[in-house]
C-alpha positions in Angstrom: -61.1 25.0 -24.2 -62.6 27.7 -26.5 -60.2 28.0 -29.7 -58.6 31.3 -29.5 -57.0 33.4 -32.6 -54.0 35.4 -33.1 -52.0 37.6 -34.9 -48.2 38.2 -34.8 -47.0 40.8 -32.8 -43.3 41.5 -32.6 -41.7 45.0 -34.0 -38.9 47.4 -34.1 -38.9 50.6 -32.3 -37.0 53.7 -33.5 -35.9 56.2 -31.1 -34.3 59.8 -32.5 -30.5 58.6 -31.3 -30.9 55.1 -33.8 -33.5 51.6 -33.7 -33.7 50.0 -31.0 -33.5 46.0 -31.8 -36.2 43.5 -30.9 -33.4 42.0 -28.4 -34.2 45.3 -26.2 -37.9 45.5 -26.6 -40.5 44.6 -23.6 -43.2 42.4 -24.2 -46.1 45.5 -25.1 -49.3 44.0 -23.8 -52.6 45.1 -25.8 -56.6 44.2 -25.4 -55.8 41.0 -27.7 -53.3 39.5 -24.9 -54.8 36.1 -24.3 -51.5 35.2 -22.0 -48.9 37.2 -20.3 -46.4 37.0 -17.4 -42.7 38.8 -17.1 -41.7 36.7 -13.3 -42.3 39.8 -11.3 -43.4 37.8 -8.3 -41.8 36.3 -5.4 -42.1 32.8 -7.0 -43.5 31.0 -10.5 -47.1 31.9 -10.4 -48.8 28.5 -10.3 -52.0 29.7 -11.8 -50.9 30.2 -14.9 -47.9 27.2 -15.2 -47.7 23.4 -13.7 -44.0 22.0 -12.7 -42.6 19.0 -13.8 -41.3 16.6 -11.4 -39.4 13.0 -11.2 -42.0 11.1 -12.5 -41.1 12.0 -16.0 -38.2 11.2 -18.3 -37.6 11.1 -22.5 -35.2 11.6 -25.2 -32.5 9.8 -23.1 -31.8 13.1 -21.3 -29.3 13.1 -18.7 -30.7 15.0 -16.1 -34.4 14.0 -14.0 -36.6 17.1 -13.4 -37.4 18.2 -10.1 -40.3 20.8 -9.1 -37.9 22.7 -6.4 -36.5 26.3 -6.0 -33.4 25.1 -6.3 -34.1 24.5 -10.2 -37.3 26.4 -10.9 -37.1 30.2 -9.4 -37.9 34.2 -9.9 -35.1 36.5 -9.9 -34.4 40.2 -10.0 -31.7 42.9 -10.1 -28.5 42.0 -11.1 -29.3 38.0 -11.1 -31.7 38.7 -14.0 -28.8 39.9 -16.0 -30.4 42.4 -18.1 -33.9 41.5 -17.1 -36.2 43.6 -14.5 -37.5 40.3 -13.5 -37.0 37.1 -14.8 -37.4 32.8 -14.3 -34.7 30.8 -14.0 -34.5 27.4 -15.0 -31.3 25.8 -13.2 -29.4 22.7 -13.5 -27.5 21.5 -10.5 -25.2 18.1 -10.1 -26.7 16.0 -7.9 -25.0 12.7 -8.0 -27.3 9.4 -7.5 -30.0 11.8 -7.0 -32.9 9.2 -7.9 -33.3 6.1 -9.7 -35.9 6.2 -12.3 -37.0 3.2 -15.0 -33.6 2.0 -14.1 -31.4 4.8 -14.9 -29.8 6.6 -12.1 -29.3 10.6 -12.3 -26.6 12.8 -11.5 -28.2 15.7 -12.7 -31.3 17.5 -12.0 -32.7 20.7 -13.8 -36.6 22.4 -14.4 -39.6 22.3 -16.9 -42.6 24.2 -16.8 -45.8 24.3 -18.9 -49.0 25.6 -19.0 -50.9 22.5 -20.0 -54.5 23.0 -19.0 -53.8 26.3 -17.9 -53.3 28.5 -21.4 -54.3 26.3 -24.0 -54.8 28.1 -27.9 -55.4 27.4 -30.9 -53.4 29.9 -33.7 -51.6 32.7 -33.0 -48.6 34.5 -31.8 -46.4 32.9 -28.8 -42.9 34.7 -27.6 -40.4 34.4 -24.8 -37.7 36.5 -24.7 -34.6 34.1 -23.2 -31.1 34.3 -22.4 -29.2 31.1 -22.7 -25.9 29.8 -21.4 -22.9 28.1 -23.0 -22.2 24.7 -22.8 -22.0 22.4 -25.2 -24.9 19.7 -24.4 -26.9 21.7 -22.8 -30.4 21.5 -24.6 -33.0 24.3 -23.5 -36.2 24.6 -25.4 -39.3 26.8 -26.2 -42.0 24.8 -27.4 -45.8 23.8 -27.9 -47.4 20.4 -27.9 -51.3 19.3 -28.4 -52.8 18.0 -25.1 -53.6 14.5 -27.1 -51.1 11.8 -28.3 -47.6 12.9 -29.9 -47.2 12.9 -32.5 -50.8 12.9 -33.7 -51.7 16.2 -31.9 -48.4 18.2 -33.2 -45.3 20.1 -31.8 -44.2 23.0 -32.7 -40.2 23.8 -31.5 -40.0 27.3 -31.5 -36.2 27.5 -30.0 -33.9 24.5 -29.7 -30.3 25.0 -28.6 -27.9 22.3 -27.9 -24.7 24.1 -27.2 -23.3 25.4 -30.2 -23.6 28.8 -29.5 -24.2 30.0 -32.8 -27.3 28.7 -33.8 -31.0 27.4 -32.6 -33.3 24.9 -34.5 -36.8 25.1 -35.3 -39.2 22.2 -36.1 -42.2 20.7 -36.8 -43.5 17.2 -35.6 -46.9 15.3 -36.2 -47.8 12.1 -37.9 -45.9 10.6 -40.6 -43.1 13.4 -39.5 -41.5 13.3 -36.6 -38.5 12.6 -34.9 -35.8 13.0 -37.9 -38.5 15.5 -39.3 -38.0 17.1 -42.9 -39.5 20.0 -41.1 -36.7 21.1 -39.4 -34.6 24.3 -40.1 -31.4 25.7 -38.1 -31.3 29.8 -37.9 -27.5 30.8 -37.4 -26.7 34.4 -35.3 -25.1 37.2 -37.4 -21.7 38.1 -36.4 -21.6 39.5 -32.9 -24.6 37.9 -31.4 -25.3 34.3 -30.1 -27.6 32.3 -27.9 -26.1 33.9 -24.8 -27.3 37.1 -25.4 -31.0 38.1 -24.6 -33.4 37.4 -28.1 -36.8 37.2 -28.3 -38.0 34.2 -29.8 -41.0 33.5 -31.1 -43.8 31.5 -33.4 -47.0 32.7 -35.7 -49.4 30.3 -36.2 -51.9 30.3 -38.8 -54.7 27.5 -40.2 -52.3 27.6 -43.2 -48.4 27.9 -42.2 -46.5 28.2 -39.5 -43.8 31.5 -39.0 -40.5 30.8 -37.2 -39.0 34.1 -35.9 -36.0 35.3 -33.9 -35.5 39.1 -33.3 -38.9 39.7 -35.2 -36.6 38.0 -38.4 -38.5 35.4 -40.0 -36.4 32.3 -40.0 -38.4 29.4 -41.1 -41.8 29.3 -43.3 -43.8 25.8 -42.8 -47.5 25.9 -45.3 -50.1 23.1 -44.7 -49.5 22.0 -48.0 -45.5 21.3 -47.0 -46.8 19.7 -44.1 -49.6 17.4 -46.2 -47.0 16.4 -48.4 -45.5 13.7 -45.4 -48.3 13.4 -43.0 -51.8 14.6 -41.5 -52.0 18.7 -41.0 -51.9 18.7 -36.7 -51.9 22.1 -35.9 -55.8 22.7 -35.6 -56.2 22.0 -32.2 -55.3 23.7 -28.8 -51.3 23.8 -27.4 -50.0 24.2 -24.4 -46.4 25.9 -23.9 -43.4 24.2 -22.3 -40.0 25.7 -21.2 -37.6 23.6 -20.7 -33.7 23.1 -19.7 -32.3 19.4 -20.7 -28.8 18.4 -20.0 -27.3 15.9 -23.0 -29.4 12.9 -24.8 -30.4 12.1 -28.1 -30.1 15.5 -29.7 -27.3 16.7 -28.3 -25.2 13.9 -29.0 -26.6 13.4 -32.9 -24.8 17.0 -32.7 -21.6 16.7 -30.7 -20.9 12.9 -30.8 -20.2 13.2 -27.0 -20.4 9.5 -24.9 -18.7 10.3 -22.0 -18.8 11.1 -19.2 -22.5 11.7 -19.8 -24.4 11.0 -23.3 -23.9 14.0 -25.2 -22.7 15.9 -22.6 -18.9 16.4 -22.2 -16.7 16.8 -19.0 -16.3 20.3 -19.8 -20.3 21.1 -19.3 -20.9 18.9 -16.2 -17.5 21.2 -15.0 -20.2 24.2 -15.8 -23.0 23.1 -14.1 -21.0 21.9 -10.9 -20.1 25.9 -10.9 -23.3 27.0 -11.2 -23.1 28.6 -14.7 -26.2 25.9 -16.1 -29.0 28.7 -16.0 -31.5 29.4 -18.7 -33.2 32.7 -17.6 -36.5 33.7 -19.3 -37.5 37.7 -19.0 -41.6 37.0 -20.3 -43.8 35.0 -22.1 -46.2 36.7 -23.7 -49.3 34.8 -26.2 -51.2 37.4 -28.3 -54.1 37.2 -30.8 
């Protein structure tokens, strides 16, 4: 895949009657959009992302994924909530629904990405998302090297485990991953929170990595703070991944929650039994 470079994109528009915030802005697509799609058909558009289906399972998450409309879907109108047009990513409880490496699951939910389908090297990826409550619940925005992890990088660019109030951002590559030291939470001012629509997004550089929510940068990582615990990996091509994860290893290093579910209390799976487990993304949009 031919590297590809970027710039960062985001802004604020002013109108005469006050600003309008970042939260309300469209994606604004220009000559130097590389990648770009707001849901607007009748399904997920399978040229541009692959599905993720049973046959894959990490982090000790609760749910299975499973490549179905009942998990991965386009909506419009009022079931985009704010949105013209947007993908939902849906968790359902599905009790016994399939016994993988040993571990039965009650739960089943959706990932896409666009591995081998968008792949680039620097510049600016967004999605603007709207997330539910629920504490457990563990949606993510993110980019990973088509090699070996850690060796080929990832870059979180939204993590959210269910305390409304905040998202995490990281870094991960050799020498620092898992309990990185590149790692930084962004709390909401007062009024706003996770389930409200924000755009979220990441500049990359060859020499630092920008963490942004609302067009605020939240997080600065240099390739010198990265060289000081490990190999620089973020020289080679990425693929995007959007995920929605119910409980696991995150989760519960947050909330402490064992049962019923591992970091996923009976209050959430109370959620997702009435349908409220829906992470809804309006556009993703990858610029130079």
């Amino acid at each position: 895949m031919k590297h590809l470079f970027f710039k960062s994109f985001l802004f604020f528009v002013l109108i005469s009657s006050g600003s309008l915030t970042a939260q309300d802005v469209p994606a604004r697509t220009a000559t130097d959009t590389i990648f770009y799609d707001d849901f607007s058909g009748s399904s997920l558009d399978r040229e541009k992302w692959n599905v993720v289906g049973t046959d894959f399972w990490v982090n000790n998450e609760q749910q299975i994924y499973v490549d179905s409309a009942a998990t991965v879907f386009t909506v419009k109108g009022a079931e985009a909530k704010g949105a013209k047009n947007a993908l939902m990513l849906k968790a359902h409880y599905s009790p016994d629904f399939i016994t993988y490496r040993g571990n039965e699951f009650d739960f089943i939910s959706g990932r896409v990405n666009t591995r081998d389908k968008v792949m680039f090297t620097y510049g600016t990826a967004s999605a603007r998302m709207k997330l539910p409550e629920g504490t457990g619940f563990w949606p993510a925005f993110w980019a990973l090297g088509a090699g070996n992890w850690p060796e080929t990088g990832e870059i979180d660019i939204m993590e959210y485990v269910g305390e409304t109030d905040w998202i995490g951002v990281a870094l991960h590559g050799p020498e620092y991953f898992g309990e990185t030291p590149l790692v930084n939470k962004y709390f909401f001012p007062e009024g706003e929170d996770v389930t409200n629509w924000h755009v979220y997004s990441v500049e990359w550089t060859k020499d630092g990595i920008y963490f942004k929510v609302d067009d605020r940068l939240i997080y600065r990582v240099t390739k010198p703070m990265v060289e000081h615990y490990g190999k620089w990996a973020f020289d080679n091509p990425k693929y995007l991944i959007l995920n929605f994860a119910l409980g696991g290893a995150y989760p519960y290093k947050t909330n402490g929650v064992e049962k019923p579910y591992n970091g996923l209390p009976e209050s959430s799976v109370t959620l997702i039994k009435e349908g409220k487990a829906e992470v809804l993304i309006d556009w993703v949009l990858v610029k130079q």
